[in-house]
C-alpha positions as CSV (number, residue, x, y, z in Angstrom):
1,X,130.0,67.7,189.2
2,X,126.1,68.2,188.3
3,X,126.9,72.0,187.9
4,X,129.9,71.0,185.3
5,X,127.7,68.5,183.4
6,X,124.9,70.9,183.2
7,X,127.7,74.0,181.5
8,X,128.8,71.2,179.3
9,X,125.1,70.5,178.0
10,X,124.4,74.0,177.9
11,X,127.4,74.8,175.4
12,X,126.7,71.8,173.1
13,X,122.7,73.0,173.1
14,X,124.4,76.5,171.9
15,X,127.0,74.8,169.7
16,X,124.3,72.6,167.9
17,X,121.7,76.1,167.8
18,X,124.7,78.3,165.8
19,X,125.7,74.7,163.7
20,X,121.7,74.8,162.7
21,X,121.5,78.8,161.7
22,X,124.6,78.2,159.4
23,X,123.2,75.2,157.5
24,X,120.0,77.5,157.2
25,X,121.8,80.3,155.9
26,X,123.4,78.4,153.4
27,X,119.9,77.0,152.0
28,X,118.6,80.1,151.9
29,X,121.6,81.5,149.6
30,X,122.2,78.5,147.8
31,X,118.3,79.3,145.6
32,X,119.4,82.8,145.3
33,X,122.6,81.9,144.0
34,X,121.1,79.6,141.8
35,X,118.9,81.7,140.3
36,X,121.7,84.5,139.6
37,X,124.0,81.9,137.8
38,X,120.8,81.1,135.5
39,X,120.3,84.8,135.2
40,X,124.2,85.1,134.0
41,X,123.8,81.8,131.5
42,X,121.1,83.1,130.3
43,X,122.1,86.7,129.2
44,X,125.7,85.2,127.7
45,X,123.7,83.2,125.9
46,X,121.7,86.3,124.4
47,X,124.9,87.7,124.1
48,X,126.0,85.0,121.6
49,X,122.7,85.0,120.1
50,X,122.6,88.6,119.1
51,X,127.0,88.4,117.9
52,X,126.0,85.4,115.8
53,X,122.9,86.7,113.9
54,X,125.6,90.0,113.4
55,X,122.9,92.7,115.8
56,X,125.2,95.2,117.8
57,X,123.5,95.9,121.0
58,X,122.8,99.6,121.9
59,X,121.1,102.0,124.4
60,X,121.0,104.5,122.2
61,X,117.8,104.8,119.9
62,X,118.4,104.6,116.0
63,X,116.7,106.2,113.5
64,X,116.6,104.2,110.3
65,X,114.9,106.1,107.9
66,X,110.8,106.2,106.5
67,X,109.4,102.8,105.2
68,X,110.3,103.0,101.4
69,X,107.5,104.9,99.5
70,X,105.4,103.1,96.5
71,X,105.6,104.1,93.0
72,X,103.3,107.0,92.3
73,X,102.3,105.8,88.6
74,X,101.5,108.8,87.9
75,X,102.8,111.9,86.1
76,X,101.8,115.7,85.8
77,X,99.7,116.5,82.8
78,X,102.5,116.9,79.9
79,X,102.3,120.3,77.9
80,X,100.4,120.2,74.4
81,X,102.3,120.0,71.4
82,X,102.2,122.5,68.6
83,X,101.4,120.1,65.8
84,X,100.0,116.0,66.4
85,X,96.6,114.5,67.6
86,X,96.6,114.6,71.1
87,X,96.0,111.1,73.2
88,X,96.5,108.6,75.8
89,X,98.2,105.1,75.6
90,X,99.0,102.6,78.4
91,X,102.2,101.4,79.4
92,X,103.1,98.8,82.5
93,X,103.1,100.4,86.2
94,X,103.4,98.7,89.4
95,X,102.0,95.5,87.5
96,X,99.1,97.3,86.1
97,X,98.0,99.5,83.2
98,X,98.3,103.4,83.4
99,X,97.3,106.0,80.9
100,X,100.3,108.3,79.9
101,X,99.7,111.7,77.3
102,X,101.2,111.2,74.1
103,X,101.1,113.6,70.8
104,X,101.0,111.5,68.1
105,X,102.1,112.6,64.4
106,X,100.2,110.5,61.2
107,X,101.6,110.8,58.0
108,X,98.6,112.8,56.8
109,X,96.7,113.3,53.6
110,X,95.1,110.6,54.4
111,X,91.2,110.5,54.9
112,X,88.5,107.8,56.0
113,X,89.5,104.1,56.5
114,X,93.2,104.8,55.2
115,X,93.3,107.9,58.0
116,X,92.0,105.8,60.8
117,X,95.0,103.2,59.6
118,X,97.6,105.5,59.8
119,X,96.5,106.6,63.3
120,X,96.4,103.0,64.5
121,X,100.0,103.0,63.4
122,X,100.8,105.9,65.0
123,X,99.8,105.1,68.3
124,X,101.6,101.3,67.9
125,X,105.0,103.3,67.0
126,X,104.3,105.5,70.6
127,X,104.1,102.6,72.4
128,X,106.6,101.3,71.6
129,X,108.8,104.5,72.4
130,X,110.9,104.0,75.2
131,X,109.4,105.8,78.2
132,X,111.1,109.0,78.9
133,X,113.4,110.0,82.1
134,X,110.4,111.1,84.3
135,X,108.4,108.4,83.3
136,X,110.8,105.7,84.3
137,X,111.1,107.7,87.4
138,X,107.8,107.2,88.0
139,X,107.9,103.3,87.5
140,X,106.5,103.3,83.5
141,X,107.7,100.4,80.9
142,X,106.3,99.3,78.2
143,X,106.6,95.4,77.0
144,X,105.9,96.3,73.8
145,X,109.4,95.9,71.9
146,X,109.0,94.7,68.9
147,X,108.1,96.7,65.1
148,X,104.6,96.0,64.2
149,X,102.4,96.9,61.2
150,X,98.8,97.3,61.7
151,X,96.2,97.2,57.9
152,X,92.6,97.9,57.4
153,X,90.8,94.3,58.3
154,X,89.8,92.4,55.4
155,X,86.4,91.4,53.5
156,X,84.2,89.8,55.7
157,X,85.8,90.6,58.9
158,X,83.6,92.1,61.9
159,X,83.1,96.7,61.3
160,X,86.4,98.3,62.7
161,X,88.8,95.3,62.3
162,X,92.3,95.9,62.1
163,X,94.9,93.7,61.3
164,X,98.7,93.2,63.3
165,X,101.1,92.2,61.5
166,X,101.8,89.0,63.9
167,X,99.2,87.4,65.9
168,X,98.1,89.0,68.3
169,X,97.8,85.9,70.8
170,X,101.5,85.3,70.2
171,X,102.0,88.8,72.0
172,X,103.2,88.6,75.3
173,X,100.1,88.9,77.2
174,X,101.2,92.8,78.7
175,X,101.9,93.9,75.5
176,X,98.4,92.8,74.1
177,X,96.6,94.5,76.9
178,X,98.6,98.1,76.4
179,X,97.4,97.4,72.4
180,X,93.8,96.9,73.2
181,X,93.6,99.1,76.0
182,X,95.2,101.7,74.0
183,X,93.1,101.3,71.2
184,X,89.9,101.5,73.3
185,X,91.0,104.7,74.7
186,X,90.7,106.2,71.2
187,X,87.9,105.0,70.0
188,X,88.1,104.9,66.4
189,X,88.9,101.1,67.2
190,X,86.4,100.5,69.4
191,X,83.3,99.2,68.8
192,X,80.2,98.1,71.2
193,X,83.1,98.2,73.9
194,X,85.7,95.6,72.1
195,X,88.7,96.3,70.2
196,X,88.6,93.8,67.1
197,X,92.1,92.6,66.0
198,X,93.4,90.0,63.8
199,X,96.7,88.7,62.9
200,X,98.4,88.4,59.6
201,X,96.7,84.9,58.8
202,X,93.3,83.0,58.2
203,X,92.5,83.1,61.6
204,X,89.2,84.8,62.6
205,X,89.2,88.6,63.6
206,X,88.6,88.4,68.1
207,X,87.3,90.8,69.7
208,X,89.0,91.9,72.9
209,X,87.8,93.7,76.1
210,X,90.1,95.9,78.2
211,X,88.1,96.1,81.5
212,X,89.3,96.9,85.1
213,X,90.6,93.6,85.3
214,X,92.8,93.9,82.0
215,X,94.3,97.2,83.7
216,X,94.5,95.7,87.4
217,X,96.2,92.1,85.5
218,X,98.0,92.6,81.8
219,X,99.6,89.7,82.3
220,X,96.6,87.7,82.0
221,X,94.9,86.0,79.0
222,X,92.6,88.8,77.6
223,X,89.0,88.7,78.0
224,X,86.8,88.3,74.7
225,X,83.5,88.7,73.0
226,X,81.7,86.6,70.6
227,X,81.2,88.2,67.2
């Protein structure tokens, strides 16, 4: 009897040791398994992610091209024309002023005051010309699109006025700036460093600066001088 009971306690000690392995095993996969379902939820819910926003996953590399490149603003030196004076004007690039060649053509006969007029005129017709092919290419406009007259100024106006035939602070800002940029660039309208314009009324001849911060920001109010 004692060697019966003693078999008996023997087999439940070894039933209760392989019970208590099992329940170990299974806590010891139930953390892995754990953690690979929240691996799984995790990457379906990339999945979605990248479907929704419209991304198509793929192993293979893409090549998508070189950044876009800037506009040059700039052009190679044009070819001199046969007959015409020779010069620069500014038209709008990349939000800033740029010097372009032009040849411009005045009537002639003229000489002195009435010559320098005629010039003025000249150059205010050129920038008004639409920009050619290469220069568009290149990023050039002008914002100068209306006709305008420029005169002689009058008596008692500052030396080497001239006279628009509008206002010129009623010019859009850009347009202003290519005028007295332009103007400064040729130098029979400059004077001390300004460019002094009047319009077609009583209102006083201004003088006006083109400086690097004219060039860098025509859309801004023009700087000006005191008489």
């Amino acid at each position: 009897m004692a060697d019966a009971a003693a078999r008996t306690d023997r087999r439940r000690a070894a039933g209760l040791r392989a019970a208590g392995l099992r329940l170990a095993g299974r806590r010891a996969a139930g953390p892995r398994t754990g953690r690979g379902r929240r691996a799984l939820a995790s990457a379906a819910v990339l999945a979605a992610l990248t479907a929704g926003c419209g991304i198509r996953t793929t192993s293979v590399p893409v090549d998508a091209g070189g950044a876009p490149s800037r506009v040059p603003c700039s052009l190679p030196e044009a070819a001199p024309q046969d007959a015409g004076v020779p010069t620069r004007v500014y038209l709008v690039c990349a939000s800033g002023l740029e010097p372009v060649s032009r040849t411009v053509r005045p009537e002639g006969g003229a000489s002195g005051e009435d010559a320098r007029v005629e010039t003025a005129q000249a150059l205010l017709d050129a920038l008004r010309e639409r920009p050619s092919e290469r220069e568009r290419q290149a990023g050039f406009t002008t914002y100068l699109d209306e006709p305008l007259k420029v005169a002689a100024g009058r008596a008692g106006d500052p030396e080497g006025s001239l006279r628009l035939s509008r206002q010129p602070e009623d010019l859009p800002p850009a347009a202003l700036a290519q005028i007295v940029c332009t103007y400064g660039e040729w130098g029979a309208a400059s004077v001390r460093g300004t460019v002094p314009l009047g319009g077609p009324g009583d209102y006083p001849v201004r003088r006006y600066v083109c400086d690097a911060s004219v060039k860098a920001r025509p859309e801004s109010p023009l700087p000006t001088r005191a008489p």
